[in-house]
N, C-alpha and C positions, 0 to 999 in steps of 0.2 A: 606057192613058193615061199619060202621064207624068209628072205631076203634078196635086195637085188642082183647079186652076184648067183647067186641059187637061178635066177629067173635067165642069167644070161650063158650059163652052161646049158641050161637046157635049152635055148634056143640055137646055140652050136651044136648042138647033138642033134636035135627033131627039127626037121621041118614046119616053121609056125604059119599058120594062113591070117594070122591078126592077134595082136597085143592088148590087153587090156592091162590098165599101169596107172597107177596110184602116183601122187610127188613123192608122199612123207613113207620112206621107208628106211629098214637099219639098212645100216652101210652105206651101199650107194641108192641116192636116190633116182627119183623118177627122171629128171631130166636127165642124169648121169648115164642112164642105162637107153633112154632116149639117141642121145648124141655116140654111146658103142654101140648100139643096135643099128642107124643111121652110118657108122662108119665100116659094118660089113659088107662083102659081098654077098654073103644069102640073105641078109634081115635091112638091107639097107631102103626096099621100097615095100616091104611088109607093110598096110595099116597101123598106125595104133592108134590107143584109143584110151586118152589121158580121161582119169576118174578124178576129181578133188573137189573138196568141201571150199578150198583158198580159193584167189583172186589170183592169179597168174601171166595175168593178160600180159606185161611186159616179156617173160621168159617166154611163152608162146610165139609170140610176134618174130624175138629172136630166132628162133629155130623153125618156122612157116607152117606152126600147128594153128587152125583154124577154128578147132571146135574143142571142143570137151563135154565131159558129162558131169553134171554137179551133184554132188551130194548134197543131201540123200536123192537118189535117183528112182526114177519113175519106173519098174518092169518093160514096160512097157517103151518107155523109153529107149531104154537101154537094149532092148531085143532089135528096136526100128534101126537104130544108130550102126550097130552090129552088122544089119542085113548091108543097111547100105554101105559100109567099109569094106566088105566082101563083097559084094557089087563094082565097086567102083574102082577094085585094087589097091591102089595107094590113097584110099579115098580120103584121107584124112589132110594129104596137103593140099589136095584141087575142093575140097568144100568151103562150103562161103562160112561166115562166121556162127556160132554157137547162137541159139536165140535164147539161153537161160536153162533151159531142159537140157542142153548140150545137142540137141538138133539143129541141122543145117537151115539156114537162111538166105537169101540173095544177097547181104551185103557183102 
């Protein structure tokens, strides 16, 4: 998508099984698109799955994101995080905290 307004037509149009979502983008950002995507009825308990290179921890906290994936990100990483959000369903507000790789943890 090219922007986040781009990313949230298409998510009213098609059916999404999981977000993958950047903060820093033109127009609206990551949280922005977070908190519409959160206040639909089709996209409201979709997964996502916040990507960023920044420290976010307070905005997270706010909104009951748990985990993220840090840039630069591991393949591999990023494939495991994926299976489990799609696993899990909403798996992104019931996971414990990020351990740094943006994989889940017990805290």
């Amino acid at each position: 998508m090219a922007n986040g307004a781009d990313a949230l037509a298409f998510a009213a149009e098609v059916r999404v099984d999981l977000v993958l979502l950047d903060i820093n983008l033109p127009g609206l950002d990551g949280f922005a698109i977070h908190d519409l995507l959160r206040g639909r009825e089709g996209t409201k308990t979709v997964p996502i799955l916040f990507m960023t290179a920044g420290r976010h921890d307070a905005e997270f906290a706010r909104r009951g994101v748990r985990g993220h994936i840090a840039k630069p990100f591991d393949l591999d990483d990023l494939l495991a995080r994926v299976a489990s959000a799609l696993a899990l369903g909403n798996g992104l507000a019931t996971l414990g905290r990020g351990d740094g790789r943006g994989l889940p943890t017990d805290g």
